[in-house]
C-alpha positions as CSV (number, residue, x, y, z in Angstrom):
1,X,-54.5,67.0,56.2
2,X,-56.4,64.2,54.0
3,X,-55.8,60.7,55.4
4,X,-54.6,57.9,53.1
5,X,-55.1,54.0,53.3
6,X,-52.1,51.9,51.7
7,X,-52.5,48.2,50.6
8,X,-49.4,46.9,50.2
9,X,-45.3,48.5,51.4
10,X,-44.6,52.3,51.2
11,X,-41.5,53.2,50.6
12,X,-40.6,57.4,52.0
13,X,-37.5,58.8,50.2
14,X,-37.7,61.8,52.2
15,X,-38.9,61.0,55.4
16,X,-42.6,60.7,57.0
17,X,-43.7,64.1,58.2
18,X,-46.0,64.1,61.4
19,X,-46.8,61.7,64.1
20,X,-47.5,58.0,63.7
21,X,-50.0,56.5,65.7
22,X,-50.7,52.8,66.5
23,X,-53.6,51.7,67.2
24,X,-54.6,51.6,71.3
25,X,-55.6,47.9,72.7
26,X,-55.8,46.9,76.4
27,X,-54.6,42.9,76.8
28,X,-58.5,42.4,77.2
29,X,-59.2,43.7,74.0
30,X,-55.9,43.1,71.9
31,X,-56.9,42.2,67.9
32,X,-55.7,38.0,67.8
33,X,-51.7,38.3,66.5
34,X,-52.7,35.4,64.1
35,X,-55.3,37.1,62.9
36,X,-53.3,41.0,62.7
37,X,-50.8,38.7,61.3
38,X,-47.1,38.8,62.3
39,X,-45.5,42.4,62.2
40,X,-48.6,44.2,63.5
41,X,-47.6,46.8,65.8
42,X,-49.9,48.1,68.5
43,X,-50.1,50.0,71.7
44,X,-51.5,48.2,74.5
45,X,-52.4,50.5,77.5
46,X,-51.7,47.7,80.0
47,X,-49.7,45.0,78.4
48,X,-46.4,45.0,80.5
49,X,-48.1,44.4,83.9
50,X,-50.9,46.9,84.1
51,X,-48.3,49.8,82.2
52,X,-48.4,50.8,78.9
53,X,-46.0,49.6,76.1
54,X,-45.5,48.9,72.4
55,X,-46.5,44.9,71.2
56,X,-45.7,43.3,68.3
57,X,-47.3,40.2,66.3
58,X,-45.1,37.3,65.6
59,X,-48.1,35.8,64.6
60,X,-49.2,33.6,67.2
61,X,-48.8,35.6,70.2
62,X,-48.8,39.5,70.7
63,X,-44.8,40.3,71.8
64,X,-43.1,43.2,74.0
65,X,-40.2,44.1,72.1
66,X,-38.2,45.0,75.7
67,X,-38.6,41.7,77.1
68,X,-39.7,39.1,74.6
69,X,-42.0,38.0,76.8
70,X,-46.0,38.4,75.9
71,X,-48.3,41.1,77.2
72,X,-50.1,40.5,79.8
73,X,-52.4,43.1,82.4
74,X,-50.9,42.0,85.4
């Protein structure tokens, strides 16, 4: 399957077919949120205290959605 690189919003009127994948950070190695920019998602293998789990930007800090609190490897 060809891979495709978007630069601006995609809109799917039917759905995306296959997987999605973020890209895979530990805390020590997390891109700066002001710098992703504020609704960049990532997967950081050790953000909620050395577990895995799903971060977002809000532009000056990277944020765990199930706690509001930042990641962090311990």
């Amino acid at each position: 399957m060809a891979s495709t690189t978007f630069s601006g919003p995609v809109t799917a009127t039917a759905g995306f077919v296959g997987d999605i994948k973020l890209p895979t950070h530990t805390v020590a190695n997390a891109p700066s949120a002001s710098a992703a920019g504020a609704g960049t998602i990532i997967f950081v293998s050790n953000g909620a205290g050395g577990d895995p789990c799903v971060a977002v930007s809000d532009g000056t800090n990277f944020i765990r959605p199930d706690t509001g609190g930042t990641i962090a490897s311990s």
